[in-house]
DOVEX-577165 format. One line per 8 residues: number of its first residue (from 1); for each residue x, y, z of C-alpha. Coordinates in steps of 0.001 Angstrom, whole numbers, always signed. Each point is the difference from the previous one (the first is absolute). Last residue first. Example, Ala and Ser with C-alpha at 12.3 -4.5 7.8 and 13.67 -1.06 7.14 Angstrom:
BEGIN
2 = +13670 -1060 +7140  -1370 -3440 +660
//
This chain:
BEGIN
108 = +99970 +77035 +104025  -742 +3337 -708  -318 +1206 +3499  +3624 -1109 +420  +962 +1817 -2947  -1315 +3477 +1533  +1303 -889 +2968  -2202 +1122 +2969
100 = -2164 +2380 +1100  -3369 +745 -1464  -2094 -3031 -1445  -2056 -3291 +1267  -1896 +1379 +2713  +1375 -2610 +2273  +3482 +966 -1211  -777 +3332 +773
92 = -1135 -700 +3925  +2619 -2622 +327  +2836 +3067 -1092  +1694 -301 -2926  +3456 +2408 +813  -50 +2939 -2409  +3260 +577 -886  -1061 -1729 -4203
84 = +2440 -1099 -2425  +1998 -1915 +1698  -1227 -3380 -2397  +1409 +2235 -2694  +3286 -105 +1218  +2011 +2269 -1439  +3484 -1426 -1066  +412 +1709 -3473
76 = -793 -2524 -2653  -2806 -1443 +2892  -2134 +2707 -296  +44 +471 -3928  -1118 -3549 -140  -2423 +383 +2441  -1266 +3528 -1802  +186 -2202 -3083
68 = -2086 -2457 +1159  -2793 +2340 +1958  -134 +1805 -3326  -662 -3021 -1947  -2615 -1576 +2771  -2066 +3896 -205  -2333 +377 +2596  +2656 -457 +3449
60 = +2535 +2459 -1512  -2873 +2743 -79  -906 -797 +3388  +3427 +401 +1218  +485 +3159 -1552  +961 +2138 +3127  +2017 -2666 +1499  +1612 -1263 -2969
52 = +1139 +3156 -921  +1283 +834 +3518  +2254 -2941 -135  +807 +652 -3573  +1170 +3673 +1769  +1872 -1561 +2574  +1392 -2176 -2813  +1232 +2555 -2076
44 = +1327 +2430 +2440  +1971 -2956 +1669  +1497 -977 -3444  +883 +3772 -435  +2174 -108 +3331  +1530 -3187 -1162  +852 +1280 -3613  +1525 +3344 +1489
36 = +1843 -1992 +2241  +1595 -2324 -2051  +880 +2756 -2430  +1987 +1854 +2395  +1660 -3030 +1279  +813 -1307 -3527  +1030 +3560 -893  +2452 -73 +2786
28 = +1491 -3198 -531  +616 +967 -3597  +1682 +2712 +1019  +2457 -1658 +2707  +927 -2717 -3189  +876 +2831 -2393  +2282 +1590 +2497  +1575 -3058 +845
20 = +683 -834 -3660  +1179 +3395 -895  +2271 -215 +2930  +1252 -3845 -946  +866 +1943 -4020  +1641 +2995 +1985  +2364 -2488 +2198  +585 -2508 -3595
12 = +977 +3345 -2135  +2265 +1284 +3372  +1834 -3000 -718  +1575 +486 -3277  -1774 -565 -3455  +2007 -1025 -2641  +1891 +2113 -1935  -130 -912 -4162
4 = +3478 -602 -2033  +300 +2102 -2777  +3923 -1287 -1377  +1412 +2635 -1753
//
């Protein structure tokens, strides 16, 4: 007796391409999923740094190795630090020397 071994017809090569396809659509869904989530938690993040920089800005002006790191932490994620402030500087307060304005421009 002779044990020769069956090879695979064709419907092996049509579920194989299936399998394939299937696997493919998936991973195009998690990579959308997860794009989103980590967009819409990037936007959390730096809304809130934004916020943090405008509530602490006098505490980031005092200390240089804070300020650095906050800058460096800034520009990792695409804040701009130089934004940091809505408050347009007005010719009364830049007269006056403080109140609106960037908080980095008022540093330098």
């Amino acid at each position: 007796m002779s044990s020769t071994r069956r090879r695979p017809g064709l419907s092996a090569f049509s579920r194989s391409q299936l399998t394939q396809s299937q696997y493919t659509t998936h991973g195009q869904t998690l990579r959308a999923s997860q794009t989103a989530a980590l967009s819409s938690q990037l936007e959390v993040f730096q809304s809130l740094l934004h916020t943090f920089s405008v509530t602490h800005a006098k505490d980031i002006r005092a200390d240089p190795g804070f300020r650095a790191e906050f800058a460096r932490m800034c520009n990792a994620i695409g804040v701009d630090p130089l934004a940091s402030s809505q408050k347009p500087r007005t010719a009364a307060a830049a007269g006056k020397g403080g109140g609106g304005g960037s908080l980095w421009a008022q540093m330098l």
